[in-house]
N, CA, C and O atoms as a CHARMM CRD file, in Angstrom:
* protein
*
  380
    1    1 UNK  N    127.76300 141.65800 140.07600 PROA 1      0.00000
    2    1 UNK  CA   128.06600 140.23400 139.95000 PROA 1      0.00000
    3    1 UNK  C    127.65200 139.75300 138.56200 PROA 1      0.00000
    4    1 UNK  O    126.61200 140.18900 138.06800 PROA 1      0.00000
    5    2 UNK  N    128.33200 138.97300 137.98300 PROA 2      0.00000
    6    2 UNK  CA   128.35300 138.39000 136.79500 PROA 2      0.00000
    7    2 UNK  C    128.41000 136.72500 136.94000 PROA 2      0.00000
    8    2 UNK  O    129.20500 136.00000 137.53700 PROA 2      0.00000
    9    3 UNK  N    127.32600 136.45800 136.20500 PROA 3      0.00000
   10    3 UNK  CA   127.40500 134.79700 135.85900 PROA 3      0.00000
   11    3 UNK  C    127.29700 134.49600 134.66600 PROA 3      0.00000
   12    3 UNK  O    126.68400 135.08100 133.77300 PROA 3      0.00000
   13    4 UNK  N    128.40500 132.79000 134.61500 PROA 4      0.00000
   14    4 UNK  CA   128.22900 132.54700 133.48500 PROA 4      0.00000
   15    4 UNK  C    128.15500 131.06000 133.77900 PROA 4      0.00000
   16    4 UNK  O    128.02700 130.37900 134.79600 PROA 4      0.00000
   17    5 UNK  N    128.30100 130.80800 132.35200 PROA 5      0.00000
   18    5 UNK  CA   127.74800 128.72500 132.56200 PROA 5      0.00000
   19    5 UNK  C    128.93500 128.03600 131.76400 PROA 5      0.00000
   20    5 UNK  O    129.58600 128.38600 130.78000 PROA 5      0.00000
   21    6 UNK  N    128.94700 127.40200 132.22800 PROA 6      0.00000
   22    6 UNK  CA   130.15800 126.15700 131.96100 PROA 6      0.00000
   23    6 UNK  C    130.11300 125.43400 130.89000 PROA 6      0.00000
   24    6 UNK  O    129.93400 124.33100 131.40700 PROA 6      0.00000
   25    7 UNK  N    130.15300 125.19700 129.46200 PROA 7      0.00000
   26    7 UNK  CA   129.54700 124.55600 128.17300 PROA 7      0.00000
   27    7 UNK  C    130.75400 123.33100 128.29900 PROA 7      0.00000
   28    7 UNK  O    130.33200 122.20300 128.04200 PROA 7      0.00000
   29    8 UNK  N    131.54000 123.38800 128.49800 PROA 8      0.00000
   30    8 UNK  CA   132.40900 122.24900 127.71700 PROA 8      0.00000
   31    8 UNK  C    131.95600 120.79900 128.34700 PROA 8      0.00000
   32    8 UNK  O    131.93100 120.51800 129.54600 PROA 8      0.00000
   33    9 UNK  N    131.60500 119.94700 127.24500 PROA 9      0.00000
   34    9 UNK  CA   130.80300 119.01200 127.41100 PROA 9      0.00000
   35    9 UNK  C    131.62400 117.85000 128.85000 PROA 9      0.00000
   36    9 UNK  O    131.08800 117.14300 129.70300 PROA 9      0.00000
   37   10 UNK  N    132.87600 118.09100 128.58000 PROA 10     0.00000
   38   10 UNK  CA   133.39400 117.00200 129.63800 PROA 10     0.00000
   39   10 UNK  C    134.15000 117.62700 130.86600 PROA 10     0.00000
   40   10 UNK  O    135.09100 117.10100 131.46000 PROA 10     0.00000
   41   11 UNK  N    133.45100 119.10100 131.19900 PROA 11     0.00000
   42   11 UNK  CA   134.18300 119.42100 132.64800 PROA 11     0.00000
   43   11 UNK  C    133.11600 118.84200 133.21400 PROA 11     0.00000
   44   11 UNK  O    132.12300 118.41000 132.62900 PROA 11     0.00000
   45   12 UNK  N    133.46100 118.84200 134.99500 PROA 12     0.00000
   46   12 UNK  CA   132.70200 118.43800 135.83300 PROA 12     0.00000
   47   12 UNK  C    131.09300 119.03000 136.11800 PROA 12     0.00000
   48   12 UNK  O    130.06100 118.37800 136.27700 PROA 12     0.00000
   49   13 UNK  N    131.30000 120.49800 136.11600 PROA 13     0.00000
   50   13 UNK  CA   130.35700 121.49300 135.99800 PROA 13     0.00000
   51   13 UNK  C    129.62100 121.76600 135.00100 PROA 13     0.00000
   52   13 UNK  O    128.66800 122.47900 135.31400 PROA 13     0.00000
   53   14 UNK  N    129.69000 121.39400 133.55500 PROA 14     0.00000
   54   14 UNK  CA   128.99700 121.16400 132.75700 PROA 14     0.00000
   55   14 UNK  C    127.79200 121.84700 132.95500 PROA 14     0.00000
   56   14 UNK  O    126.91700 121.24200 133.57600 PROA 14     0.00000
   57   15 UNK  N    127.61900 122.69700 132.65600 PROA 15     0.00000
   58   15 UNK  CA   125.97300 123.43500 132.33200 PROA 15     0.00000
   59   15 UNK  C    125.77300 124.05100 133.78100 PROA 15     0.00000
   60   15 UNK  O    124.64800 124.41100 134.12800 PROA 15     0.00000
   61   16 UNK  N    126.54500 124.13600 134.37700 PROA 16     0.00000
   62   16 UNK  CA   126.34300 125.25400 136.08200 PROA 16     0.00000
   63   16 UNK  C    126.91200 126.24000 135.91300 PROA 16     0.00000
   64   16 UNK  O    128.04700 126.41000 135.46600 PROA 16     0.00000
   65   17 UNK  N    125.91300 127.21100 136.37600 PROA 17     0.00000
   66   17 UNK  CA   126.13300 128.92000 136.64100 PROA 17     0.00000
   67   17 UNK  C    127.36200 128.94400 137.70500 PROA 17     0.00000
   68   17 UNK  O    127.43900 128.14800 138.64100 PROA 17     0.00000
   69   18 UNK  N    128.36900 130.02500 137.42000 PROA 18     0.00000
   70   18 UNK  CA   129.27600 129.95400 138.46500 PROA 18     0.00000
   71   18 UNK  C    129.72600 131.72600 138.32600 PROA 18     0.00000
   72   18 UNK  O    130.00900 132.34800 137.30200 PROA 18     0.00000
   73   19 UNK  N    129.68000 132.08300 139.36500 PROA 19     0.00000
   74   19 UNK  CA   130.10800 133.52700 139.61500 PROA 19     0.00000
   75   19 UNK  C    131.31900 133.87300 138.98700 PROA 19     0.00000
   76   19 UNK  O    132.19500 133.00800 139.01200 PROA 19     0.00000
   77   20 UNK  N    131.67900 135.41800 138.18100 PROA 20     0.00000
   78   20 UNK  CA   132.58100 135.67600 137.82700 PROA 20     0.00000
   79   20 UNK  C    133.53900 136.54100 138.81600 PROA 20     0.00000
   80   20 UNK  O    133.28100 137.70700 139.11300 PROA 20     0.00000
   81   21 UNK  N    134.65500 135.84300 139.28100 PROA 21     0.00000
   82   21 UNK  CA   135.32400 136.73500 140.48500 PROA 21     0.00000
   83   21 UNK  C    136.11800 138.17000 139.82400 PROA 21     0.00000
   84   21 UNK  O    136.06000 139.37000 140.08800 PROA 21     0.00000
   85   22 UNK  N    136.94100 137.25900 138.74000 PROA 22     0.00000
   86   22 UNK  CA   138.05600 138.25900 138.20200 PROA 22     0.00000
   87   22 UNK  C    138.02500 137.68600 137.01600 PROA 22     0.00000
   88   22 UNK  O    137.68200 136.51100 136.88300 PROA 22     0.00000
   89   23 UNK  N    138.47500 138.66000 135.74600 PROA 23     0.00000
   90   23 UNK  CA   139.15300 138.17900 134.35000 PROA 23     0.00000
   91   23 UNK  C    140.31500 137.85400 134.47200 PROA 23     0.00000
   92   23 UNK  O    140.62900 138.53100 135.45100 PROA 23     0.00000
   93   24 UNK  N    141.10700 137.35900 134.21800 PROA 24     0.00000
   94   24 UNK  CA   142.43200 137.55100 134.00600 PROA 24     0.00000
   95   24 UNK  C    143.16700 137.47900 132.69600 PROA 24     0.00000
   96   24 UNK  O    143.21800 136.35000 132.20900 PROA 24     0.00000
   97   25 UNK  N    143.79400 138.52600 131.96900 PROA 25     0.00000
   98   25 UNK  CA   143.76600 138.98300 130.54000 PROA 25     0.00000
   99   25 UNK  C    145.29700 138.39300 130.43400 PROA 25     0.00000
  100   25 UNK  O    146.21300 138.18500 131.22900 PROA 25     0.00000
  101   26 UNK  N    145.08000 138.23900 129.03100 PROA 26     0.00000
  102   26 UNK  CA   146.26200 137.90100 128.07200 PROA 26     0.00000
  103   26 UNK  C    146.05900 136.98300 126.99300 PROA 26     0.00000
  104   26 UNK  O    144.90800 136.74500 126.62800 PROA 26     0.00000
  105   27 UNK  N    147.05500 136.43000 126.43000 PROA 27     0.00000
  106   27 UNK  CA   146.72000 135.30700 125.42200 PROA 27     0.00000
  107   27 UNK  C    145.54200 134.26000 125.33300 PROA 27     0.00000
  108   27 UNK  O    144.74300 133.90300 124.46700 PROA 27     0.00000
  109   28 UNK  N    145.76800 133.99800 126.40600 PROA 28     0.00000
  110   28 UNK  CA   144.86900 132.57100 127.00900 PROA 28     0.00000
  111   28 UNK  C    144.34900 132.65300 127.83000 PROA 28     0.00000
  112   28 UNK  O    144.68600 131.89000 128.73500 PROA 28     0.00000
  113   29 UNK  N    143.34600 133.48000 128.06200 PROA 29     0.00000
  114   29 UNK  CA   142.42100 134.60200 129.24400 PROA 29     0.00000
  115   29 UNK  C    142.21600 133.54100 130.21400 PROA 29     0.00000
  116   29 UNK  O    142.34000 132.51700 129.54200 PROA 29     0.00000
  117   30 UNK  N    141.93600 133.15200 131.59800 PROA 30     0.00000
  118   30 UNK  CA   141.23000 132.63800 132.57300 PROA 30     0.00000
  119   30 UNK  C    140.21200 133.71300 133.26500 PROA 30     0.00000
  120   30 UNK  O    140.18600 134.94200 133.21500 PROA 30     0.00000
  121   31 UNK  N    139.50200 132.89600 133.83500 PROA 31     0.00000
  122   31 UNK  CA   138.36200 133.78900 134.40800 PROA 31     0.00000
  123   31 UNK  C    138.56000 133.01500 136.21000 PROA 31     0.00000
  124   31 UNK  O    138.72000 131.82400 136.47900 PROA 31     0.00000
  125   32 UNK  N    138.48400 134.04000 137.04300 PROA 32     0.00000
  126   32 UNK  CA   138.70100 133.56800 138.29800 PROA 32     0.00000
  127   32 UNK  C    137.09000 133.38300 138.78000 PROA 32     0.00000
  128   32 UNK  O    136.31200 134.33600 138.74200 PROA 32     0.00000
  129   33 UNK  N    136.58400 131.68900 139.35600 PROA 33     0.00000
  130   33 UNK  CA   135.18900 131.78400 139.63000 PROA 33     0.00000
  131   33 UNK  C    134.62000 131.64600 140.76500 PROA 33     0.00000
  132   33 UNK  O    135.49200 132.00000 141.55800 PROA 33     0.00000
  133   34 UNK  N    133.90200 131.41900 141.22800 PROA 34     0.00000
  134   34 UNK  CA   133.11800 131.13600 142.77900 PROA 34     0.00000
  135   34 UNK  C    132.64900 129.78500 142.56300 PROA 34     0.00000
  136   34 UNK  O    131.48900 129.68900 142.16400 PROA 34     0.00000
  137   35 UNK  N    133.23600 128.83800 142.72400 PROA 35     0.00000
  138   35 UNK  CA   132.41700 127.62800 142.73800 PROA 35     0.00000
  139   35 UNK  C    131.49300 127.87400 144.05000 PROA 35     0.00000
  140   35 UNK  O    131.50100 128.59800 145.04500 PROA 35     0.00000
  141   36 UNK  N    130.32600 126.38600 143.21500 PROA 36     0.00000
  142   36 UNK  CA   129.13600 126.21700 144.31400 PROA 36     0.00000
  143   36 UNK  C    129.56400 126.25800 145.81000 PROA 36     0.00000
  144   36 UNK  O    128.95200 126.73800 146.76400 PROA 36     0.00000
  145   37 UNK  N    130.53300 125.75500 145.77800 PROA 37     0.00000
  146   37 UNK  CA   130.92500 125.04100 147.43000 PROA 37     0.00000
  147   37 UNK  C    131.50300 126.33700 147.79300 PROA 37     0.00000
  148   37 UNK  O    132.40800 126.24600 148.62300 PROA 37     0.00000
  149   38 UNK  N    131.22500 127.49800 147.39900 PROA 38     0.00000
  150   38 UNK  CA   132.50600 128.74500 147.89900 PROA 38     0.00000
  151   38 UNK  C    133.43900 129.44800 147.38700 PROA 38     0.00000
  152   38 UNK  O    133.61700 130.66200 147.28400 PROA 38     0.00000
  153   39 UNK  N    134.47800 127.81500 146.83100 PROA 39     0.00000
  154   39 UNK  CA   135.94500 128.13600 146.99800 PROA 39     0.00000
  155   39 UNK  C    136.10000 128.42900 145.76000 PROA 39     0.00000
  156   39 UNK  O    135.39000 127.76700 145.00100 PROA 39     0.00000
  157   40 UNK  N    137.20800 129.66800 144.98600 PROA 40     0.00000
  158   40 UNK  CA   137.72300 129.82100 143.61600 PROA 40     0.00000
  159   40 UNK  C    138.23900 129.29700 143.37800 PROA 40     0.00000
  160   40 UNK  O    138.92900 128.55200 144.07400 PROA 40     0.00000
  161   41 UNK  N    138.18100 129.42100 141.90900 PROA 41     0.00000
  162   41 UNK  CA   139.15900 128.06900 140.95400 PROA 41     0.00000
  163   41 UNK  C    139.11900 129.16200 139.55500 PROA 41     0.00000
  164   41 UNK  O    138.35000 130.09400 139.31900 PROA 41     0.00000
  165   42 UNK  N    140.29200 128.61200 138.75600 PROA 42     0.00000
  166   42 UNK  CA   140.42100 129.61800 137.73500 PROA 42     0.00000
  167   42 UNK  C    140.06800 128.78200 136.64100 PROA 42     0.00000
  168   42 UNK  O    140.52400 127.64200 136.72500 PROA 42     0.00000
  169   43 UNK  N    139.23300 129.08900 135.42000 PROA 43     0.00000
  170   43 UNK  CA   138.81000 128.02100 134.21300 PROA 43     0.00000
  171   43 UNK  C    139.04200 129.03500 133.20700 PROA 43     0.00000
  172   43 UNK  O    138.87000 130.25200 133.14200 PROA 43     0.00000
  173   44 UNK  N    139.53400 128.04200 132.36600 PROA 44     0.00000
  174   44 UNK  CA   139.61100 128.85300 130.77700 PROA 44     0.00000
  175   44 UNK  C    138.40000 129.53200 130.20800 PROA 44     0.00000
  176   44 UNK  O    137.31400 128.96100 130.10300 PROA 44     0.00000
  177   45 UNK  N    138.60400 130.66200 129.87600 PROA 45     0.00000
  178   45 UNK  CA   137.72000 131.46800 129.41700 PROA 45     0.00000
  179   45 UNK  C    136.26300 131.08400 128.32700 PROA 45     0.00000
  180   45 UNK  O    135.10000 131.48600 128.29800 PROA 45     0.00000
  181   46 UNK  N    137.19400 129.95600 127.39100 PROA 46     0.00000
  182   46 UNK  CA   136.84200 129.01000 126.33800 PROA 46     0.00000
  183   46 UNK  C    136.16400 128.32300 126.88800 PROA 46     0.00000
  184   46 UNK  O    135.32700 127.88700 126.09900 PROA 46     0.00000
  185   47 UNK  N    136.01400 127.89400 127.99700 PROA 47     0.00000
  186   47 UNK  CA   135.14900 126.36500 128.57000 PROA 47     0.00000
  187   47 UNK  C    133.77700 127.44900 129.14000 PROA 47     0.00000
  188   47 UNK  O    133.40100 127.17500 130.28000 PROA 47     0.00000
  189   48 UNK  N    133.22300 128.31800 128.62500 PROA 48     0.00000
  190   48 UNK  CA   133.12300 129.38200 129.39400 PROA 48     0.00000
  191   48 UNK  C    131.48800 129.99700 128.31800 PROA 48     0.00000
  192   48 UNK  O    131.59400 130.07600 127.09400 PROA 48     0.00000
  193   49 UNK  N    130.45600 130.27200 128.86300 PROA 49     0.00000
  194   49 UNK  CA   129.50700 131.09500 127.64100 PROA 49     0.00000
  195   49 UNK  C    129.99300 133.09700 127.70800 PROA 49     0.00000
  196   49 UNK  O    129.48400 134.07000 127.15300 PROA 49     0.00000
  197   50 UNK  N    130.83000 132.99600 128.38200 PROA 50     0.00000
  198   50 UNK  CA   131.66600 134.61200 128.76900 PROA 50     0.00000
  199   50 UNK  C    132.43800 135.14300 127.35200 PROA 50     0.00000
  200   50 UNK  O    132.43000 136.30400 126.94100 PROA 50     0.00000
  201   51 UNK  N    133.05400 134.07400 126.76600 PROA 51     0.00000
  202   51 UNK  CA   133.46700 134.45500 125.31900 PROA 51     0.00000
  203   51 UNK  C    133.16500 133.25000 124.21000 PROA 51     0.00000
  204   51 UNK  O    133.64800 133.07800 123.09100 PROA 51     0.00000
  205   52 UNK  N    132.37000 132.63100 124.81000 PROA 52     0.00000
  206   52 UNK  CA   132.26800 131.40600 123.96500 PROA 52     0.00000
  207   52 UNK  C    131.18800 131.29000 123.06500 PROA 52     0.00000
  208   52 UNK  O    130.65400 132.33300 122.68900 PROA 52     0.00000
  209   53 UNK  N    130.69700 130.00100 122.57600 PROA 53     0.00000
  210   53 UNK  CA   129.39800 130.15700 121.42700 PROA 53     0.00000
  211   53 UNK  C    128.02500 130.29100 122.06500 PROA 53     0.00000
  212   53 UNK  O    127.86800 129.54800 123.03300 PROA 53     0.00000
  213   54 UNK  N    127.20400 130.91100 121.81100 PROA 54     0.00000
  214   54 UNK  CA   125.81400 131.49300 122.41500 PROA 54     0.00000
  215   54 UNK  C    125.76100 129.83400 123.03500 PROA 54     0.00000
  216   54 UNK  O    126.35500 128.85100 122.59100 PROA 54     0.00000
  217   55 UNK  N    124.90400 129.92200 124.11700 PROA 55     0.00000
  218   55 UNK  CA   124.56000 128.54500 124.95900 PROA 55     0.00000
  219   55 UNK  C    123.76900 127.64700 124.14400 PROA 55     0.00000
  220   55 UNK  O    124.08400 126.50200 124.46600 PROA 55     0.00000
  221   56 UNK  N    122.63400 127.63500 122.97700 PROA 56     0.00000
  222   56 UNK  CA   122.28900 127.21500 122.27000 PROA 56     0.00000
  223   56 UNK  C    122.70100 126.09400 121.44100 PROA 56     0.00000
  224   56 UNK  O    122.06900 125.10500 121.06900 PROA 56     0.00000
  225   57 UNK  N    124.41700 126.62400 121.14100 PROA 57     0.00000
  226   57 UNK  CA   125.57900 126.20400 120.14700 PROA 57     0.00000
  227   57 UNK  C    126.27200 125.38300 120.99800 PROA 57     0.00000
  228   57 UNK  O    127.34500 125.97700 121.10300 PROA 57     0.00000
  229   58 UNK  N    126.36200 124.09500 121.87900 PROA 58     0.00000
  230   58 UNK  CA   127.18200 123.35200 122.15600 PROA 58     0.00000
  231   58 UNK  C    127.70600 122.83900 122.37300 PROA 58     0.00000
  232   58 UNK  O    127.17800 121.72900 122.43300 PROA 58     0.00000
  233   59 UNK  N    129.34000 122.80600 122.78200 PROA 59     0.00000
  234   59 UNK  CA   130.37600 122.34400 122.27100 PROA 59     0.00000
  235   59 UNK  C    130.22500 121.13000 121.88900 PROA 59     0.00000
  236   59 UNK  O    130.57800 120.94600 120.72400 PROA 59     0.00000
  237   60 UNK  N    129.83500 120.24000 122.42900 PROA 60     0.00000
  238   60 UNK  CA   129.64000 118.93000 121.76700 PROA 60     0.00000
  239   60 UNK  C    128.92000 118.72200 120.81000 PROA 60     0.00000
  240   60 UNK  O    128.78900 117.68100 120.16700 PROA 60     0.00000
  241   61 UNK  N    128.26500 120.03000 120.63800 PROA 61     0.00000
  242   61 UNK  CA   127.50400 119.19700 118.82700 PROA 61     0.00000
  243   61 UNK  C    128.89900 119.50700 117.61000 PROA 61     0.00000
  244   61 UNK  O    128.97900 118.87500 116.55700 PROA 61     0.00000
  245   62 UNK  N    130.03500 120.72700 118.08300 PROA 62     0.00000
  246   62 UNK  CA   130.76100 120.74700 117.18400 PROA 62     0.00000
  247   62 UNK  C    132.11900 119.70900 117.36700 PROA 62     0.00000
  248   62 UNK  O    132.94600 119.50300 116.47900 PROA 62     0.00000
  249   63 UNK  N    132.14000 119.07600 118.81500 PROA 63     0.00000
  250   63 UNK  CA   133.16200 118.08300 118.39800 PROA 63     0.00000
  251   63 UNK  C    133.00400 116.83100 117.53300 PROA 63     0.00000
  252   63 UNK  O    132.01000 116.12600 117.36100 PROA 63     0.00000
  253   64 UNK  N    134.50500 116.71500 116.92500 PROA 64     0.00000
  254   64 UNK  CA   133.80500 115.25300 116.16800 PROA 64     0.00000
  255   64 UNK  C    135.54700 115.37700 115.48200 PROA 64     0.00000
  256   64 UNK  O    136.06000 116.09500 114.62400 PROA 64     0.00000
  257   65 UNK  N    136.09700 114.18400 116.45000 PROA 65     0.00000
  258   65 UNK  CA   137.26800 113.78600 116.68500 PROA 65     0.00000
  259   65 UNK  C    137.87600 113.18800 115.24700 PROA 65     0.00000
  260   65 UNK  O    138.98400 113.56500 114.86500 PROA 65     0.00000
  261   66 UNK  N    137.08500 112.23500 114.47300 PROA 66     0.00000
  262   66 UNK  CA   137.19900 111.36600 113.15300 PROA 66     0.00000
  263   66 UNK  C    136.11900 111.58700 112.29300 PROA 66     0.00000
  264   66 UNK  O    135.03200 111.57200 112.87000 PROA 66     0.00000
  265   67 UNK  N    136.08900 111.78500 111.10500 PROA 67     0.00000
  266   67 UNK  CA   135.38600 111.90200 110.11300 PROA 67     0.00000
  267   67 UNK  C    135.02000 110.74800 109.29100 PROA 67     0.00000
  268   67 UNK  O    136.17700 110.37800 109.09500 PROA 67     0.00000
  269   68 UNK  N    134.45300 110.06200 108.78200 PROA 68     0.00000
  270   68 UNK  CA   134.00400 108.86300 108.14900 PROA 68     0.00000
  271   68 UNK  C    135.22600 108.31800 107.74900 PROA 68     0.00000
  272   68 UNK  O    135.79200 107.33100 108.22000 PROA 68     0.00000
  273   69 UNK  N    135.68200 109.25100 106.58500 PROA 69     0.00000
  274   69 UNK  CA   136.91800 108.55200 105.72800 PROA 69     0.00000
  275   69 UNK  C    138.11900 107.95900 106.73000 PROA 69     0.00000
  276   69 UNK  O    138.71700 106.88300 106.71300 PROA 69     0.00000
  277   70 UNK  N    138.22700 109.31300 107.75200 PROA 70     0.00000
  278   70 UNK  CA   139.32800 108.22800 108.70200 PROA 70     0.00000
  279   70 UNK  C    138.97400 107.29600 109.59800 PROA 70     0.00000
  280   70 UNK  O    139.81100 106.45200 109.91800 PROA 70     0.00000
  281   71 UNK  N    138.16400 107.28300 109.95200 PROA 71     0.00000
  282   71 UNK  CA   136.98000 106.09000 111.05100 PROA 71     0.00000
  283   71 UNK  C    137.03800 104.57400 110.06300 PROA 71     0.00000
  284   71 UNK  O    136.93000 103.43600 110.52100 PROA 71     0.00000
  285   72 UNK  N    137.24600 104.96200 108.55200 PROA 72     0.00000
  286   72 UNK  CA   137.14700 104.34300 107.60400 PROA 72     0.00000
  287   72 UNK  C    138.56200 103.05500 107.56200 PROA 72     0.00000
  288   72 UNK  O    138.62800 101.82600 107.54500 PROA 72     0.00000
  289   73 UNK  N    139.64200 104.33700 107.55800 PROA 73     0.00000
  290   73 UNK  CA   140.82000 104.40300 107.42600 PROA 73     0.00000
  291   73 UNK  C    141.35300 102.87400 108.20900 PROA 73     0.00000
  292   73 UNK  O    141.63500 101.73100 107.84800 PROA 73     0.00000
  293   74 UNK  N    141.29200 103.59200 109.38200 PROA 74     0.00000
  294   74 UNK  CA   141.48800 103.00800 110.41000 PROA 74     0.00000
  295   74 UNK  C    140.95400 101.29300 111.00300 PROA 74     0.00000
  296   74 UNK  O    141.45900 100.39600 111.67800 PROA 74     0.00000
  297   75 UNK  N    139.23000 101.60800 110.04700 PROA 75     0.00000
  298   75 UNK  CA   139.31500  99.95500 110.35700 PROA 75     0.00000
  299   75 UNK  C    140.01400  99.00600 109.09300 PROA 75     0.00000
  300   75 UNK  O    140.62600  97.94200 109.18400 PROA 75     0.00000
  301   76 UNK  N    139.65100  99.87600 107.80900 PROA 76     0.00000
  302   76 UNK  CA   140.93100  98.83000 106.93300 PROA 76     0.00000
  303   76 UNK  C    142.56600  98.42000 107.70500 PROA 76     0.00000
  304   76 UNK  O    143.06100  97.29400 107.65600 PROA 76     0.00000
  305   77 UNK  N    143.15400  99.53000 108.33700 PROA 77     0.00000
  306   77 UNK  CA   144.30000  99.51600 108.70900 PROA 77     0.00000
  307   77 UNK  C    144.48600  98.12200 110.23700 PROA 77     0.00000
  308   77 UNK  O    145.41300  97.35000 110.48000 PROA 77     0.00000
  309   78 UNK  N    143.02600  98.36500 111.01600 PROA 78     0.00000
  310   78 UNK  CA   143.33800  97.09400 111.89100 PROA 78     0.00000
  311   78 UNK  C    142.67300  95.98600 111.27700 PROA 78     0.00000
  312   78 UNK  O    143.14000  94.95800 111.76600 PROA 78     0.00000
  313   79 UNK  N    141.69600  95.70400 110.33400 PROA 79     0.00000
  314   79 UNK  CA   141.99000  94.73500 109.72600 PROA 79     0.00000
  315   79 UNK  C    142.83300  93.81200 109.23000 PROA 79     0.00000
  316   79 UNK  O    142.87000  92.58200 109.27700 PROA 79     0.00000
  317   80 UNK  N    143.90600  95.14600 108.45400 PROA 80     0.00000
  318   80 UNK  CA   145.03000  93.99700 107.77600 PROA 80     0.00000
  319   80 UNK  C    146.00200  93.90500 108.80800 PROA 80     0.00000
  320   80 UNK  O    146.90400  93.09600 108.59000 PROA 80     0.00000
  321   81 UNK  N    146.03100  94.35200 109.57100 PROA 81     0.00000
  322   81 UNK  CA   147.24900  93.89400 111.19200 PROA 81     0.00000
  323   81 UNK  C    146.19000  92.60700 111.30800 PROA 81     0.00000
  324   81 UNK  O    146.67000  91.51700 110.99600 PROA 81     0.00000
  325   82 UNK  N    145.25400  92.62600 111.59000 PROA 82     0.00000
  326   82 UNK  CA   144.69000  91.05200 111.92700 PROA 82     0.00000
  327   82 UNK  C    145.16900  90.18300 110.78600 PROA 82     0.00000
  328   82 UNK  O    145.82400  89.17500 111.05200 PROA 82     0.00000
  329   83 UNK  N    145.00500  90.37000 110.05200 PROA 83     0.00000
  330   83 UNK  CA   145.27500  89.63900 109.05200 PROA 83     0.00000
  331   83 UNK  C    146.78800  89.32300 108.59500 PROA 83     0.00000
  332   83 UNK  O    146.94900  88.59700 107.61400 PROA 83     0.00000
  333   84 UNK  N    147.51900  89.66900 109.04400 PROA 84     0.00000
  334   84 UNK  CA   148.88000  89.56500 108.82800 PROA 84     0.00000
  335   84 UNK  C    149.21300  90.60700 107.99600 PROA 84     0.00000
  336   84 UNK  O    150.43300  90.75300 108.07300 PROA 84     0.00000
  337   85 UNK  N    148.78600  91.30900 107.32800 PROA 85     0.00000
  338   85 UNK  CA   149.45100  92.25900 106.20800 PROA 85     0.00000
  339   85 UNK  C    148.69900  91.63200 105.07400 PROA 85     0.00000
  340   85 UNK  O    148.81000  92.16700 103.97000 PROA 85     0.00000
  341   86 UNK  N    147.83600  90.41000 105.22300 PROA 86     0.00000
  342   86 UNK  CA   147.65600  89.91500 103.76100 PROA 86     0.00000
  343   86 UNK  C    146.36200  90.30600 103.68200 PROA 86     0.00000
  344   86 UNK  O    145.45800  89.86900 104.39400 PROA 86     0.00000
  345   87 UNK  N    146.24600  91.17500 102.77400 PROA 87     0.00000
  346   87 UNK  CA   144.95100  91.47600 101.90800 PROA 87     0.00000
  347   87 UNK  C    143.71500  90.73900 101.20300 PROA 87     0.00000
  348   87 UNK  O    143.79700  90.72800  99.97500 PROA 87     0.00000
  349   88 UNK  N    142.65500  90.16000 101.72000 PROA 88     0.00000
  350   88 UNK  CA   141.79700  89.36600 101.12000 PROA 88     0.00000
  351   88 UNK  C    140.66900  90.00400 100.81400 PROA 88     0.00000
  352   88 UNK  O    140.18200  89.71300  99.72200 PROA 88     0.00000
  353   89 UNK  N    140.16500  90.72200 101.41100 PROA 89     0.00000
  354   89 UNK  CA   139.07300  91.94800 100.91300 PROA 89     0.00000
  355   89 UNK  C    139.44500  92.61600 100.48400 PROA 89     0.00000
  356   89 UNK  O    140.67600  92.61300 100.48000 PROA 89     0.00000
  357   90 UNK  N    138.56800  94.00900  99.60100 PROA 90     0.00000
  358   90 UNK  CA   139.20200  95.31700  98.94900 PROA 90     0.00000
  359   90 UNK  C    139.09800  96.67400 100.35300 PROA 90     0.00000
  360   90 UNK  O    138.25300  97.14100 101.11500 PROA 90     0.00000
  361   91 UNK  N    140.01000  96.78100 100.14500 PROA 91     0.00000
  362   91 UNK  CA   139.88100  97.91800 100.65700 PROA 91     0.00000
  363   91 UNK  C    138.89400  99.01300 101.11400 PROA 91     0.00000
  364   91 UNK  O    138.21700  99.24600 100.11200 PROA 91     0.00000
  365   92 UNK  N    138.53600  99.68100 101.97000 PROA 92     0.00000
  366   92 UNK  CA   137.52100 100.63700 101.87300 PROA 92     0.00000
  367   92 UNK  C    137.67900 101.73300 100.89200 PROA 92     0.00000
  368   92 UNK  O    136.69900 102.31800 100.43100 PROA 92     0.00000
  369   93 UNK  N    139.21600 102.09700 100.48100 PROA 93     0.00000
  370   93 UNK  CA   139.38900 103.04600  99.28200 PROA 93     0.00000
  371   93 UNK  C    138.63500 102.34700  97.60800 PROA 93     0.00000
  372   93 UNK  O    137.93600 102.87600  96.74300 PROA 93     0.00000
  373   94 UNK  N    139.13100 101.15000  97.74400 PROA 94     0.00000
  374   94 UNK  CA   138.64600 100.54800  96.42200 PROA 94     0.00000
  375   94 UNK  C    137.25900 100.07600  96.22700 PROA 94     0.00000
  376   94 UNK  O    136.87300  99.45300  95.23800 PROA 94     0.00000
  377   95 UNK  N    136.31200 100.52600  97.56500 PROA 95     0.00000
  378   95 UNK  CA   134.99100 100.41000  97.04300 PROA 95     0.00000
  379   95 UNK  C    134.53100 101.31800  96.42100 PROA 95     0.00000
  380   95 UNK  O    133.39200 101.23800  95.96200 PROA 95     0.00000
C-alpha cells in the first residue's frame, strides 16, 4: 500500500493522506484513490505529492495569478472606465 497527500491548495482534501489504488498512465496520468469514506475517485497525479513538489514546496506559495505591474494595470484601466475615459491623474506607467 502506498500513500500520498493531496497539496493543491483548493481541493477539498487538501493536506489528507489517501491510499494509492491504481496509476493510470499516459499524458495526463490519474492516480485511482481510496478516499476516507471508502469509496474511489480518480485525481490528477499533479494535485498529488506522488509526482509533485516535495510537501515542504506548496502549491500555493507558487501560485500568484497577477504580478504587481498587472494588478497595476488593471486598476489604472478601471479607473479611467470610472472616469469616463477622461484622464485626470497620471497613470501608473507615468509614475
Amino acid at each position: 500500500m502506498e500513500f500520498i497527500t493531496i497539496i493543491h491548495p483548493y481541493h477539498p482534501l487538501n493536506g489528507q493522506q489517501v491510499e494509492v489504488v491504481r496509476v493510470l498512465r499516459g499524458p495526463d496520468p490519474d492516480l485511482i484513490v481510496r478516499l476516507p469514506d471508502g469509496r474511489h475517485a480518480a485525481i490528477a497525479m499533479s494535485l498529488t505529492s506522488y509526482a509533485g513538489p516535495p510537501e515542504n514546496e506548496r502549491l500555493d506559495d507558487q501560485l500568484h495569478l497577477l504580478d504587481l505591474d498587472s494588478l497595476r494595470q488593471i486598476v489604472a484601466f478601471l479607473d479611467a472606465l470610472q472616469m469616463g475615459g477622461r484622464k485626470t491623474e497620471p497613470s501608473w506607467d507615468e509614475l
